[in-house]
C-alpha positions in Angstrom: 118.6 103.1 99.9 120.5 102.5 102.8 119.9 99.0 102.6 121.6 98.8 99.6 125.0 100.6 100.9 124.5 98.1 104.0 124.0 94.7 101.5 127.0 96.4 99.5 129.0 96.8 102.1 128.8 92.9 103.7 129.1 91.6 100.4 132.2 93.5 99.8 133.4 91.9 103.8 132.1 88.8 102.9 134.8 89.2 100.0 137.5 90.3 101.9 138.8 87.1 103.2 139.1 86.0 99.3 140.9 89.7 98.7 143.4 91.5 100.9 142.5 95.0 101.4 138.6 95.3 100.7 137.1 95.5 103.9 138.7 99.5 103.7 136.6 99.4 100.4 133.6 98.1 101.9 133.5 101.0 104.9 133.8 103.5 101.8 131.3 102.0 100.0 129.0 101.7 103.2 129.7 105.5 104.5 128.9 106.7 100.9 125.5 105.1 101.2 124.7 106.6 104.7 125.9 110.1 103.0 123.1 109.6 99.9 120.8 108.2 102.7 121.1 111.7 104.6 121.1 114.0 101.4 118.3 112.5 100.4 116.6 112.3 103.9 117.1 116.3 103.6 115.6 116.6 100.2 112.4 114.6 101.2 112.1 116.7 103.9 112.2 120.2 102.0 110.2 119.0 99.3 107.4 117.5 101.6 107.4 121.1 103.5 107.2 123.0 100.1 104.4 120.8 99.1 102.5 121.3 102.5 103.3 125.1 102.0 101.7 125.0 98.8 98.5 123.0 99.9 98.0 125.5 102.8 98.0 128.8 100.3 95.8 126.9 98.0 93.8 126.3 100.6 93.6 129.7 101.8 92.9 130.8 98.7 90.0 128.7 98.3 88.6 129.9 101.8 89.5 133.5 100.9 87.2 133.2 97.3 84.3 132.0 98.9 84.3 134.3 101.3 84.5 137.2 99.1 81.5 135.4 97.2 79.3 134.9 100.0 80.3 138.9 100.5 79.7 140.0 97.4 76.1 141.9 97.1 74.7 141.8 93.8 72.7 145.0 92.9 70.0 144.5 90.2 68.5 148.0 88.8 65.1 148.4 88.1 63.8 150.8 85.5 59.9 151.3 86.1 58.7 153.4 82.8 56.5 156.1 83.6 53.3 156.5 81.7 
């Protein structure tokens, strides 16, 4: 992505010899770039820490379960008739 604003952005200054008043343009264009760049920087960043927040419980959970089944006593009754 931040390629992109940066090929933009020298396209636009390659330009600006051809048209008065771009290379203004082309800084606008190129510091609107880094600004999507960092949002989405941030966004990756939350997301990837949700996710990992997520795998741990799971996780946890998983480790909690067999636990409890490797805990868990089962108790079979036995009913001898009498004669």
């Amino acid at each position: 992505m931040e390629f992109l604003a940066v090929l933009a952005g020298v396209a636009i200054v390659a330009a600006s010899p051809l048209v008065p008043g771009l290379r203004p343009t082309a800084k606008k264009v190129v510091a609107g770039g880094l600004a999507v760049v960092d949002k989405t920087k941030t966004v990756a960043a939350i997301a990837g820490e949700q996710w990992m927040d997520l795998v741990a419980e799971a996780k946890a959970e998983r480790v909690a379960e067999a636990e409890a089944r490797a805990n868990a006593v089962e108790t079979i009754e036995i009913t001898i008739p009498e004669e």
